[in-house]
C-alpha positions in Angstrom: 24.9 39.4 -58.5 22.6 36.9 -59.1 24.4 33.7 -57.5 25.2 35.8 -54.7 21.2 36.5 -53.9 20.7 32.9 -54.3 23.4 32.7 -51.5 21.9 34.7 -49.3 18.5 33.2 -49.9 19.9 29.9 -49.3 22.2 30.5 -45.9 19.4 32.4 -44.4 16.9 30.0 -44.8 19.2 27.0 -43.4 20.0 29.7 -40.5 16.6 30.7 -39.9 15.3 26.5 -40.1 17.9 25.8 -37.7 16.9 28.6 -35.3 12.9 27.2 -35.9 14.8 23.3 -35.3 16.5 24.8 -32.0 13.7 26.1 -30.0 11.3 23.0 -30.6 14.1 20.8 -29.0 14.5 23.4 -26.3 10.8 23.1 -25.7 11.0 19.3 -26.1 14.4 19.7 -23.4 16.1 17.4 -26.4 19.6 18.0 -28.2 19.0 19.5 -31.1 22.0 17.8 -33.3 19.4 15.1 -34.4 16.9 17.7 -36.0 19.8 19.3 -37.5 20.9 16.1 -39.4 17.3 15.6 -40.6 17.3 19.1 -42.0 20.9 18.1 -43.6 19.0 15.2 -45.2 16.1 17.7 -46.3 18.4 20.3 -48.0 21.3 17.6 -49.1 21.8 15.3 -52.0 18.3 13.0 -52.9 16.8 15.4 -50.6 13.3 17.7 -51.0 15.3 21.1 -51.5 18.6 20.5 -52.9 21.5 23.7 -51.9 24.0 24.6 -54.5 25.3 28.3 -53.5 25.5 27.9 -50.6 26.9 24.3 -50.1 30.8 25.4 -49.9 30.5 28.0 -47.7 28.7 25.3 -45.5 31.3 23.2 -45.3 34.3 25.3 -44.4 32.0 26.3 -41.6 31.2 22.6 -40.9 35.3 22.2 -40.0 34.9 25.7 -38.5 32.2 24.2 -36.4 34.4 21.1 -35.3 37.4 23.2 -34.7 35.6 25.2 -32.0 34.0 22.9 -30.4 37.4 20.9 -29.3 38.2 24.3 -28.6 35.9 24.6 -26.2 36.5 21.3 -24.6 39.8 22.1 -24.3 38.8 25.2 -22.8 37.4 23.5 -19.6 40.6 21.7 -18.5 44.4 22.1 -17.5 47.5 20.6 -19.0 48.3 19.0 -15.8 44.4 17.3 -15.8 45.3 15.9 -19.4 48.5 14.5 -18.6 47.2 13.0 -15.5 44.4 12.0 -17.2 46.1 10.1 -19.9 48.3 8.6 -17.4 45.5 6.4 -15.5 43.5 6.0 -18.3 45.5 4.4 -21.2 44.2 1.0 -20.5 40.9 2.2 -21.2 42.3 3.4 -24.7 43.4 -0.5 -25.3 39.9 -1.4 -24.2 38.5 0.7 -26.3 40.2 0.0 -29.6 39.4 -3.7 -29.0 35.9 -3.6 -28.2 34.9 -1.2 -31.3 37.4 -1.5 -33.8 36.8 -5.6 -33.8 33.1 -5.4 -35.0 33.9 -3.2 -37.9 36.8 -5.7 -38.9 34.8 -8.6 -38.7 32.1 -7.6 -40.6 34.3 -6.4 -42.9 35.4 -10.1 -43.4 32.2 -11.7 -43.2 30.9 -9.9 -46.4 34.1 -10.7 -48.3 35.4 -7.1 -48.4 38.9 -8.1 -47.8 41.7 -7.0 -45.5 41.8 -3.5 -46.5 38.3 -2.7 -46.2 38.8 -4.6 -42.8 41.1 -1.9 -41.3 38.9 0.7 -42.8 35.9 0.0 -41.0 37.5 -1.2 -38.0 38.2 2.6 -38.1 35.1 3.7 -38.5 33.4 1.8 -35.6 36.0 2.4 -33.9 35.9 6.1 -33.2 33.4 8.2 -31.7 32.6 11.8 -32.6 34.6 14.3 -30.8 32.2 16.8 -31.9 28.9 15.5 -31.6 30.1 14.5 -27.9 31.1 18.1 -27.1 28.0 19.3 -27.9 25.8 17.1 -26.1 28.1 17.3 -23.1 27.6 20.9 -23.1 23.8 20.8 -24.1 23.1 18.7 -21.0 25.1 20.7 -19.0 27.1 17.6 -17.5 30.8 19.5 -18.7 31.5 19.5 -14.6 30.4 16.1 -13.8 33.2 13.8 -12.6 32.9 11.3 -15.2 33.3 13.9 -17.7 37.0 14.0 -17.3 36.9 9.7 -18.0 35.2 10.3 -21.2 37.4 13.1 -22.2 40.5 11.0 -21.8 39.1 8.1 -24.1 38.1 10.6 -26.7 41.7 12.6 -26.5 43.0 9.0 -26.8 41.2 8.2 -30.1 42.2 11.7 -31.5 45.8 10.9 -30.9 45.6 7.6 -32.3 43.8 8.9 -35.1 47.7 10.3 -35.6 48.7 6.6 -36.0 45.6 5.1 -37.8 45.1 7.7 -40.6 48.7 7.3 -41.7 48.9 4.1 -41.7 45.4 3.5 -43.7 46.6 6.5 -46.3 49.2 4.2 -47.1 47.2 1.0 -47.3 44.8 2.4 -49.6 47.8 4.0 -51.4 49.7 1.0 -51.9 52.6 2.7 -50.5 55.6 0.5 -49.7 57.2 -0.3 -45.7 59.3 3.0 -46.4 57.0 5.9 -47.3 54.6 4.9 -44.8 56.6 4.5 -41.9 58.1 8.3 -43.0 54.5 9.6 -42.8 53.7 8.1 -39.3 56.8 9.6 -38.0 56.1 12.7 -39.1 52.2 13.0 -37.8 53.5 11.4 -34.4 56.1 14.0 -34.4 54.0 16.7 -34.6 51.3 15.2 -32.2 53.9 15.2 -29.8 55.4 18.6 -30.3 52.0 19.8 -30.2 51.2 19.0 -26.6 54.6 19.1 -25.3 54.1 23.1 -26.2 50.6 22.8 -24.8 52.3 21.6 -21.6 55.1 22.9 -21.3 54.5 26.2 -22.3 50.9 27.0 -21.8 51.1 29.8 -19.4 53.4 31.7 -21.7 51.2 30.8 -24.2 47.9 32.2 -22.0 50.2 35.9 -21.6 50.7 36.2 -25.0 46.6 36.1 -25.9 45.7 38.1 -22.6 44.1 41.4 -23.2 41.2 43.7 -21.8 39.8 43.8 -25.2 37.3 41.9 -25.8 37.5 42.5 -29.7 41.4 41.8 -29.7 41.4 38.6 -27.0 38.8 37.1 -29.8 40.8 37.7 -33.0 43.9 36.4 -31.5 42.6 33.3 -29.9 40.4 32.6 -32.7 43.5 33.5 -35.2 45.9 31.0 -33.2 43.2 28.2 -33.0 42.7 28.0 -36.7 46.7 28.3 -38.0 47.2 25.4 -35.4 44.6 23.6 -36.6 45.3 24.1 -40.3 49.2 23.3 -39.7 48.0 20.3 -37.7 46.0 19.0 -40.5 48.7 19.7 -43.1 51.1 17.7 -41.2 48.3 14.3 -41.2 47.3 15.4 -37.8 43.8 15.8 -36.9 43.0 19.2 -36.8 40.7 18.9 -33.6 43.9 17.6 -31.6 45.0 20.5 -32.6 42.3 23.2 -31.4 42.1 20.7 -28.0 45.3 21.7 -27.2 45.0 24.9 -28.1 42.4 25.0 -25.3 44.2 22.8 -23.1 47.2 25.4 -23.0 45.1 28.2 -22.3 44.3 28.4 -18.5 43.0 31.2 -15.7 41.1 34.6 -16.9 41.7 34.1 -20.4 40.0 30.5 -20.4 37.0 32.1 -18.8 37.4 34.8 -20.8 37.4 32.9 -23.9 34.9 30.7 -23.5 32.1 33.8 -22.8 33.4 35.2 -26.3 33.3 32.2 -28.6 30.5 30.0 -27.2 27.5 31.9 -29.9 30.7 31.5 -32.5 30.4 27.3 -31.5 27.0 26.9 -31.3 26.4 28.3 -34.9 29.3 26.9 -36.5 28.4 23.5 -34.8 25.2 23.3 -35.9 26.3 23.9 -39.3 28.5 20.8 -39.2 25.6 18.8 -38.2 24.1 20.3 -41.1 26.8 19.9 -43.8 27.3 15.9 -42.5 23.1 15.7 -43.9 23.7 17.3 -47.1 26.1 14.8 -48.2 23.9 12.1 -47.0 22.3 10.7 -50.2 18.8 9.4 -48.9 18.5 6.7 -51.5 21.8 4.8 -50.5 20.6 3.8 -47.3 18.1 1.4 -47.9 19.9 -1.1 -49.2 22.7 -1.3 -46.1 20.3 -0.4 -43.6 20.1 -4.2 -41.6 24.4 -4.3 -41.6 24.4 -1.0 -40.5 21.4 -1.2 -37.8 23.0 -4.1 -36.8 26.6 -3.2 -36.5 25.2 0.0 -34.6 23.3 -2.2 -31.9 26.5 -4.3 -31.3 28.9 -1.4 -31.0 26.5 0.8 -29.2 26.5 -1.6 -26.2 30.2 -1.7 -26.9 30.9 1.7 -26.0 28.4 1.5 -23.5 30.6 -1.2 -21.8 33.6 0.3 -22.4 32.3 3.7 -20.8 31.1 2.0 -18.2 34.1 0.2 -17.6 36.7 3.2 -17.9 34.2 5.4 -15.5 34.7 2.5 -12.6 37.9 2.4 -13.0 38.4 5.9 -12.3 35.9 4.8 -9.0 33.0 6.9 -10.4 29.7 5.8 -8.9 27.4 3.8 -10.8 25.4 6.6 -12.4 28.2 8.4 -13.6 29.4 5.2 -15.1 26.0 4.4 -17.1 26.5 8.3 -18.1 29.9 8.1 -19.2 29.1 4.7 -21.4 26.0 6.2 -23.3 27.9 9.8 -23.8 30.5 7.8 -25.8 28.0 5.8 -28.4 28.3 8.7 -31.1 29.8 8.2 -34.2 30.7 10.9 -37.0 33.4 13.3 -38.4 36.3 10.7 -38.1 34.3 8.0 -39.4 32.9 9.8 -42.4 36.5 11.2 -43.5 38.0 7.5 -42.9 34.9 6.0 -45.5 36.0 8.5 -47.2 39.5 7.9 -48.3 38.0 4.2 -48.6 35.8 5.1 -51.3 37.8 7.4 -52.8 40.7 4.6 -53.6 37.6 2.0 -54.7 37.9 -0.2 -52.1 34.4 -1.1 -52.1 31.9 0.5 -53.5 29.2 -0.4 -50.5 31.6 0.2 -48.0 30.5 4.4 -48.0 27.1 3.9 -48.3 27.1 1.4 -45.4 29.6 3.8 -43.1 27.1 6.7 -43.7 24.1 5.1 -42.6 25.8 3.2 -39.6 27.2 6.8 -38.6 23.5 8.4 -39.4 22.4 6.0 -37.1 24.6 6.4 -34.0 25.0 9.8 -34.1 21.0 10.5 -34.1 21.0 7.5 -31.7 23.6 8.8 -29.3 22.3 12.0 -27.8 19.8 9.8 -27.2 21.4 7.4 -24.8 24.0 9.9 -23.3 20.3 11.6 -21.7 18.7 7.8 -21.0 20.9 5.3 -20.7 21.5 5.7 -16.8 17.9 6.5 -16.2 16.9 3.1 -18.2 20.1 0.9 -16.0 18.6 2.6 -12.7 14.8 1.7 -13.7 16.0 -1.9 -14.5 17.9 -1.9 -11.2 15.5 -1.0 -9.0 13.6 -4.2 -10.7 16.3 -6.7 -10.3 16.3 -5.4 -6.5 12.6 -5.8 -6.1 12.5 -9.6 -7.0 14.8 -10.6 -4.5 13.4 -8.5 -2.0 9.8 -10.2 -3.0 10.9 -13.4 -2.8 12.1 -12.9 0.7 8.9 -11.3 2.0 7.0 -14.7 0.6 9.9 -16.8 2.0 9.2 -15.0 5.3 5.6 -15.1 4.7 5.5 -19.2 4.0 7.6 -19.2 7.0 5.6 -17.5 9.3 2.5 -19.3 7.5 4.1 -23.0 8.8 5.1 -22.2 12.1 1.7 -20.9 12.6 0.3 -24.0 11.2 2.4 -25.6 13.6 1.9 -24.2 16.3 -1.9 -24.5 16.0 -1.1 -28.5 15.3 0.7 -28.8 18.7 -1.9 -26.4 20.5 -4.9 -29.1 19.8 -2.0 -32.0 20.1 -3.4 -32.4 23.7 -7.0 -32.0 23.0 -6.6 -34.9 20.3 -5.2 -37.4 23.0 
C-alpha cells in the first residue's frame, strides 16, 4: 500500500512537472523535448530528486512513447510514397553512413579503443533519433513540408540498416563465430523484409480489418496490432520502431485520419515520457570528464548531418530552404545510440565508451531541436551577407568609375582653356 502511494506521488509529480515544462516552451514557441531531458537529469541517477517507484513504469512507457511516435510518422504516408521514396533516395543512405558513421570510428581509433569499440561508436554517431525527430517535425508543424518526405527516407533508411548493424555488432561483442552471426543477420533481414512486403502489399486489407465507427474499438485494435508488431519485431533483432512505421505505413484513407485524431494525446504523453526516462539514466557526474570528445565529436557530426540533409534535400530538387531545413532536422541523436553504447558497455568494451556516448547524445539531442528551428534562418541571414558584399563592391566599382570619368571629363573640358 505504501509503495504504491509513493508511486502515485512520484508519476504525478513527473506528469504534473512536465505539463508546468510544456507550457513555458509553448510560451517561449520552443520544443519542449530539451526541458524534458533536464527534468530527466533532475529526477534520474546523481540527480536532486532521485525516483525509485516509479522508475519501471517509466521506462515501459519510454518504449511506449517511441513506439507511437513512428506510428504516427507512419501514419502520414502511403506504401507507394515509401517505396518510391526509398527508391530515389538510397544514395543518400550511402552518404549518410559515410559522413556519420566515420567520425565515431576514428575517434574511436585515435584514443586507442580498438576495432570493436570502433564499430560501436561509428554506430552511435551514425544514427539519428527517429523519435526525437518525429516529435520536433510535428512540434513545428513542418509534417507537410516537401522536404519532409527526404528526411523521412534517410531516417527509414537508418532504421532498416539498424536490421544489419545491430546483428552484426551483437555478435562482435559476443565473440560469436562467421556462422552464428551470419544466422542472426539472416533472420532480422528476413523479417525486415516480410514486414514491409505485408505493409505493401497488403495494406489495404490490412486498413479493412481495423476500420470501425467506434472510436473505442478502432483504438484498441490499432493500438493492440502496433504493439504485437513491434514486440515480435524486436524479438526477431528488428527494431521495434520499423515495426510500428510500417504499421502506419500500411494503414491508409479514413482509418489513418481516423487514427491519428485518436492516438496523438496517447503520443504526446508517452513521448514525453521517453525524453524523460533517457534523463534519469543520465548520471550527471559522468559527463565531465568526456565532455571536450563529446562536444567535439558533436560539432563535427552536427555539420555532418547538416551536409548530408542538405545534400539528400537537393537532390530530391527541394529549394534551398527546405534543404537547410531538412539538414538541421536530422542533427538529433538518441534511442538507437544509447541502446548501441549500451550492448558496448555491457560486454566491457570500454569502460569510457558509455559515459562518452551519453553525453555526446545529451548533447545533440538538446542541440538538435535547436537547429531543425534555426539552421535555415541562420544559412538565409548569412546569405543575404555574402550577397551584399558583392553587390557593395559593385556600387563603389561603379562609383570610382563614375568618379574618373568625371575627373576626366572636367580634365578635357579646361584642356582648351590651358592651351
Amino acid at each position: 500500500m505504501h509503495s504504491s502511494a509513493i508511486f502515485l506521488i512520484e508519476f504525478g509529480a513527473i506528469i504534473l512537472a512536465l505539463g508546468l515544462l510544456g507550457r513555458v516552451a509553448g510560451r517561449l514557441q520552443f520544443s519542449p523535448i530539451p526541458l524534458y531531458l533536464l527534468a530527466g537529469l533532475a529526477f534520474g541517477k546523481g540527480g536532486l530528486l532521485p525516483l525509485g517507484a516509479s522508475e519501471e513504469f517509466v521506462a515501459i512507457g519510454a518504449e511506449i512513447g517511441v513506439i507511437l511516435l513512428l506510428l504516427m510518422l507512419g501514419l502520414e504516408y502511403t506504401a507507394s510514397d515509401l517505396v518510391s521514396n526509398l527508391k530515389t533516395q538510397y544514395p543518400a543512405g550511402l552518404v549518410d553512413a559515410v559522413l556519420n558513421a566515420t567520425p565515431g570510428a576514428v575517434l574511436a581509433l585515435l584514443m586507442g579503443w580498438g576495432p570493436v569499440a570502433a564499430v560501436v561508436l561509428a554506430g552511435v554517431t551514425w544514427v539519428s533519433s527517429s523519435g526525437v525527430i518525429a516529435k520536433v517535425l510535428s512540434d513545428l508543424g513542418r509534417v507537410g513540408n516537401r522536404e519532409t518526405p527526404v528526411i523521412l527516407s534517410i531516417l527509414v533508411l537508418e532504421d532498416l540498416s539498424m536490421a544489419v548493424y545491430l546483428p552484426i555488432i551483437t555478435a562482435l561483442l559476443a565473440g560469436a563465430g562467421l556462422a552464428a552471426g551470419s544466422i542472426t543477420l539472416a533472420i532480422a533481414l528476413g523479417v525486415a523484409g516480410l514486414v514491409l512486403l505485408l505493409a505493401v502489399r497488403f495494406g489495404r486489407h490490412l486498413s479493412r480489418f481495423v476500420s470501425s465507427d467506434d472510436p473505442e474499438k478502432l483504438l484498441l485494435v490499432v493500438l493492440g496490432l502496433t504493439l504485437l508488431v513491434a514486440g515480435v519485431a524486436q524479438q526477431l533483432q528488428v527494431s521495434a520502431a520499423v515495426g510500428a512505421f510500417l504499421v502506419g505505413i500500411a494503414l491508409s484513407g479514413e482509418v489513418a485520419e481516423s487514427t491519428h485524431n485518436l492516438l496523438t494525446p496517447l503520443r504526446d504523453l508517452f513521448a514525453a515520457m521517453f525524453f524523460v526516462f533517457f534523463g534519469l539514466h543520465t548520471n550527471a557526474a559522468d559527463i565531465p570528464p568526456v565532455l571536450l570528445p563529446a562536444l567535439a565529436l558533436a560539432v563535427v557530426t552536427a555539420l555532418t548531418k547538416v551536409a548530408t540533409g542538405y545534400w539528400a534535400a537537393r537532390r530530391a530538387g527541394i529549394s534551398a530552404k527546405g534543404c537547410w531545413r531538412a539538414g538541421g532536422t536530422l542533427v538529433a541523436r538518441g534511442e538507437f545510440s544509447i541502446v548501441i553504447a549500451g550492448l558496448a558497455v555491457t560486454a566491457g568494451v570500454n569502460p569510457a565508451l558509455g559515459p562518452l556516448a551519453t553525453a555526446y547524445v545529451l548533447i545533440l539531442v538538446i542541440l538538435g531541436p535547436l537547429t531543425a528551428r534555426y539552421t535555415e534562418p541562420i544559412a538565409r541571414r548569412f546569405t543575404r551577407r555574402r550577397e551584399a558584399v558583392p553587390a557593395s563592391v559593385a556600387v563603389s566599382q561603379d562609383s570610382t568609375a563614375t568618379m574618373t570619368s568625371a575627373s576626366d571629363t572636367a580634365a578635357d573640358d579646361q584642356a582648351p582653356a590651358g592651351r
